[in-house]
N, C-alpha and C positions, 0 to 999 in steps of 0.2 A: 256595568252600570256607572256613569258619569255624574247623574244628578240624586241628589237624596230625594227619596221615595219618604213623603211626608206622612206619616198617621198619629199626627198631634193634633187635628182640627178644633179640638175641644179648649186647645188652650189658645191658639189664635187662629188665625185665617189670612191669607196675604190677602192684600187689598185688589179688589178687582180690575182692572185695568179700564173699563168704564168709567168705575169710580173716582180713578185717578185722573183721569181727562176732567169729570162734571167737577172735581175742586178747582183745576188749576187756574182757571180764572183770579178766585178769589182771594187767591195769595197772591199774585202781582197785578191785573189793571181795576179790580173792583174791588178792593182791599181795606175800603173803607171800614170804621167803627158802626157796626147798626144804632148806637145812639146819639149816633151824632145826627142833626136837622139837612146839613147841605147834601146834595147828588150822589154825592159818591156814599156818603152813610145809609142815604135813604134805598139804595139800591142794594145795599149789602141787607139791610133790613128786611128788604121784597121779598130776598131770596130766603133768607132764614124765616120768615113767615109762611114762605112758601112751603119749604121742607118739614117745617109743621102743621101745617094741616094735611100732607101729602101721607105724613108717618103717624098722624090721629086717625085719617082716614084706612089707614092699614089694621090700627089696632082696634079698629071700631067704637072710636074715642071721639072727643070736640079736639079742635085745637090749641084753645085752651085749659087744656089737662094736659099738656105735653108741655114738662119743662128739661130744659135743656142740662146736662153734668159733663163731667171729665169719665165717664163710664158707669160702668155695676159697680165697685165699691163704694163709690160717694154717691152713688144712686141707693144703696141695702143702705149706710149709714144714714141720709138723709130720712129715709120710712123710717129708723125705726128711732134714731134720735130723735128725729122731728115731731112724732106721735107721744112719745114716752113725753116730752118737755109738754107738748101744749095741753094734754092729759092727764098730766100726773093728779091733778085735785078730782078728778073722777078714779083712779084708781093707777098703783104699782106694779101692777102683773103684768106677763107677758107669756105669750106662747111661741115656740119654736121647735125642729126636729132633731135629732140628733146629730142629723147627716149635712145638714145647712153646711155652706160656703164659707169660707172663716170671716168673711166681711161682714156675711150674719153673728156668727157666732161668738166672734169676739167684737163686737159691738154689744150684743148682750151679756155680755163677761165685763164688760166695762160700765153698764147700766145697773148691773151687779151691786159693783162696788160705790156707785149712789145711792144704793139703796131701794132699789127695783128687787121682785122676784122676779125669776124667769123658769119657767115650766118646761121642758126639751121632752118632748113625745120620743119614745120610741120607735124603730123599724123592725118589719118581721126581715125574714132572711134576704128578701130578694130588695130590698132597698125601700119598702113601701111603708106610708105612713096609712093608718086605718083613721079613716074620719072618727070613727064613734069615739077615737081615745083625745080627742083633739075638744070632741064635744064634753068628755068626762073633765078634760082639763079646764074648760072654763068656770070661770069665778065669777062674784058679782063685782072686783074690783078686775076684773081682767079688761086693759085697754087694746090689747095689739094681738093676732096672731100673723106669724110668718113664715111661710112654708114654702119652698121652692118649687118652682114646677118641675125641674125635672134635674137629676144630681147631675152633678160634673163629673165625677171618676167614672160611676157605674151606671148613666144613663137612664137609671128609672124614670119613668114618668108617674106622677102623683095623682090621686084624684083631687086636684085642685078646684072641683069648680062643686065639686059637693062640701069641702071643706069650705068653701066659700059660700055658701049656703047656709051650715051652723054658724059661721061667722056674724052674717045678716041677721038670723034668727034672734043669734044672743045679742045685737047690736054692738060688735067687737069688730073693728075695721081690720079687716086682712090685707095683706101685704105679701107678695110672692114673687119673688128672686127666676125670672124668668128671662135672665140670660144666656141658657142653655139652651132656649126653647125657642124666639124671638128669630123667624128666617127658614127657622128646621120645623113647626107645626104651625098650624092655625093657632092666631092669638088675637083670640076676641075680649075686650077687656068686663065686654058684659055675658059672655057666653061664661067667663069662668069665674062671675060674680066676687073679682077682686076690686080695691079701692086704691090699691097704690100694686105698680106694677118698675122694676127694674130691669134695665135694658142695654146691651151695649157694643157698638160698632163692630170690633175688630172680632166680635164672633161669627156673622154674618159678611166677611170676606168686603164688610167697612174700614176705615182705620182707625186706629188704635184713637184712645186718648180721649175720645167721645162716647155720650152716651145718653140717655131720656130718661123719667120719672115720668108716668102714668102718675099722675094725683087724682081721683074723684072728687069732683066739685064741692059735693058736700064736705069732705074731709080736711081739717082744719091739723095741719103742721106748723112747726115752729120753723123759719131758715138754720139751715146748716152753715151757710157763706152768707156772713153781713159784709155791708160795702155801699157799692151801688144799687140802683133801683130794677137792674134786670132781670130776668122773666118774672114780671109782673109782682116785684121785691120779691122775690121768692125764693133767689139764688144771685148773690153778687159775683159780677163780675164781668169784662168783657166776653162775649158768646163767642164761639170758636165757630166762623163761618164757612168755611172750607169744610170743616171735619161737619157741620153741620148738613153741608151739601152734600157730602158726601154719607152720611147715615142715611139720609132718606134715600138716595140714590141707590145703596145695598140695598136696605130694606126690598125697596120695590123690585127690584132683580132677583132677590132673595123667593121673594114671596111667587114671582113668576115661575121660578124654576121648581120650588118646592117639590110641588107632589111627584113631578118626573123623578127630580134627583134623591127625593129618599126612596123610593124605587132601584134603583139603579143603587146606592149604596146599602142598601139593605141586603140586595141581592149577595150583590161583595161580602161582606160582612158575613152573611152566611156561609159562603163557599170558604172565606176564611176560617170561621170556626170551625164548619167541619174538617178543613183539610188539618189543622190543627190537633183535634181529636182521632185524627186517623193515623197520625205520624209520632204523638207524642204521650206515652202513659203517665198516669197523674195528672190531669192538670182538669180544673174544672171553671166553668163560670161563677163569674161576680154579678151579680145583679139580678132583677126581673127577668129570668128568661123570652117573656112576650111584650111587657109593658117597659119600655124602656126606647129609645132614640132608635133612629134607622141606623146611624153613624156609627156605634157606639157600639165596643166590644172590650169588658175588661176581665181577665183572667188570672189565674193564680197557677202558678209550677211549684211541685214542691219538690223539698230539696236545693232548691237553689234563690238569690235576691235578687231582685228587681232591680238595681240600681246592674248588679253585673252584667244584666241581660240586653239592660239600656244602653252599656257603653262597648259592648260585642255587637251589635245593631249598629251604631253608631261606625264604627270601625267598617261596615257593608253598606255604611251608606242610607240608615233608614233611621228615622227619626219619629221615637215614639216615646211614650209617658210612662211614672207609675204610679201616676195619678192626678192630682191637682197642679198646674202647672205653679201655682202660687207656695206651693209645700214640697218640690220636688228631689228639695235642698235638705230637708230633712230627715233627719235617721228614724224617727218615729213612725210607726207602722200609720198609717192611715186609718183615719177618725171614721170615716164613713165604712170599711170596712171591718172594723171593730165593733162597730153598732150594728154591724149583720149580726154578728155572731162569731166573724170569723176569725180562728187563735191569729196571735200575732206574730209566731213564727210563721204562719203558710198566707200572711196578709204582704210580709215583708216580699212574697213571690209573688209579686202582680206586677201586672204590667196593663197600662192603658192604649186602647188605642182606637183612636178616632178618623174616620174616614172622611173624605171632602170631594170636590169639583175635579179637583187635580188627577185623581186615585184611578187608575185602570186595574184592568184583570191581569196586567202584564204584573202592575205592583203585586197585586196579591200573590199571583206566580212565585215571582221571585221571593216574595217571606216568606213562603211557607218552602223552598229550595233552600232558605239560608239558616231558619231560625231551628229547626231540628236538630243541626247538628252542631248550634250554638247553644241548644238545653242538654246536647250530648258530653259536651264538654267540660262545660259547667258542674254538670253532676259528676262526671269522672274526678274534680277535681272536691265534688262536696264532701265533706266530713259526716254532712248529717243525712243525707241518701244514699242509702243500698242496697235498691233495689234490685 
């Protein structure tokens, strides 16, 4: 094997090679500022108009609810700073899960220490939040819940459109961290009765650096970025035109290919796990067995660590996760796997791994030719398996 056989999709996605043509314009002959009045601004303006109503009309939004970020984190910070500020004299609370993305989580760590409560629902084992505990959690001072559509490590998918539902009920605007999901399912923003919805390029095989805010009309935030008067005072700054051409541009590709390619990686994915389970004892699923991403496959060995298992892969040429690509630096066993339930000795033995566009049956072949006798090793040299 010559080339590294990729199963990180979850933490990025190369840019699509379409995608890369539909920007280059925009960074050398029509490179204008969209707020500038003359030709060349007003043309760069066209396009970035264009690409928002191209990527409202995808999420079954107006154009006007789609404002433009630098990605998901200043997209989560934006929901949830932005609601807590212009809300606070209606109420302090907040709701969130335990499994949230750290952009979530420690933005409410941070709201914290203003003076906010924040309420963190629990997960049963397989990564799932239960509506009615979401419903138990509302207060009458409760301003925000926020709940992801579907985790990054272990792939669950949420009932977000029933929790979004007691949201409406209790009149508590919901916000849901739907950058896992955004390319890989249907995302209706009224099918899943959210108000503020996060999103961003370089998961859907866009580039990096870009990203959108779903705001519902009604829903009044405070800005994140003061400055200038762009996307309609909402967010200062000069708009990233290219990278903006180029989200709508994934998106729509994204959304074309969808239902084939989680098919087709799904498929994978399973052949992978089972070959997996048939070559290597101990080792069990993380996550939703059923409800959880087509992509998306995270497991635990025991007896041996994930970061070991990462850089023996790594050494054959294949490049996978153990976990949050945001956290991966970390010695800390993983927060969303500890909110399963799972001990943090046998959390430390996960590994993530995300399939994509790229990914053949040739790849899956060779992982499961290589990674066996990478967990044989490994444990030969464990101290704490002896089996």
């Amino acid at each position: 094997m010559d080339n590294l056989i990729y199963f990180d999709h979850a933490a990025t996605t190369p840019t699509d090679p379409a995608v890369v043509e539909a920007m280059q314009r925009w960074f050398t002959t029509d490179f204008g500022n969209p707020a500038t009045l003359y030709n060349l601004g007003l043309t760069a303006n066209q396009a970035m108009e264009t690409s928002r109503a191209e990527i409202a009309g995808l999420l079954g939004a107006e154009p006007d609810e789609i404002y433009f970020t630098s990605g998901g984190t200043e997209s989560d910070n934006w929901a949830i700073k932005g609601v807590a500020d212009a809300h606070e004299k209606k109420g302090r609370h907040l709701i969130t899960s335990t499994i949230e993305h750290h952009a979530v989580l420690d933005t409410m760590e941070y709201l914290e220490k203003k003076g906010f409560e924040v309420t963190r629902v629990r997960v049963d084992s397989g990564g799932l939040v239960d509506p009615d505990d979401v419903r138990k959690a509302i207060r009458p001072d409760t301003i925000l819940i926020s709940i992801m559509h579907a985790n990054n490590e272990v792939g669950t998918i949420e009932p977000i459109s029933a929790i979004g539902e007691i949201a409406r009920e209790a009149g508590v605007i919901f916000h849901t961290d739907a950058v896992q999901t955004v390319g890989k399912l249907p995302v209706n923003v009224d099918d899943l009765n959210v108000d503020i919805l996060s999103l961003s390029g370089h998961k859907f095989y866009g580039p990096k650096g870009v990203g959108a805010t779903y705001l519902r009309k009604r829903v009044r935030v405070t800005p994140l970025m003061h400055g200038g008067g762009q996307e309609r005072r909402r967010r200062a700054g000069t708009q990233n035109v290219p990278g903006i051409v180029g989200l709508a541009k994934a998106l729509q590709l994204a959304t074309d290919r969808m239902a084939e390619e989680a098919v087709r990686e799904q498929a994978m994915r399973d052949r992978l796990w089972q070959g997996l389970q048939e070559s290597i004892p101990d080792i069990w699923l993380n996550g939703h067995p059923t409800e959880r991403l087509a992509n998306s496959l995270n497991f635990r060995v025991e007896g041996i660590e994930g970061e070991a298992m990462i850089l023996c892969l790594d050494m054959n040429l294949i490049g996978v996760s153990s976990g949050s690509a945001c956290t991966t630096g970390s010695l800390e066993p993983s927060h969303v796997l500890l909110a399963m339930g799972i001990p943090a000795e046998l959390a430390h033995g996960s590994l993530r791994l995300t399939l994509g566009r790229d990914n053949t049956d040739i790849d899956i072949a060779y992982f499961l030719d290589v990674f066996p006798p990478v967990v044989k090793r490994l444990r030969d040299m464990s101290p704490v398996y002896n089996k």
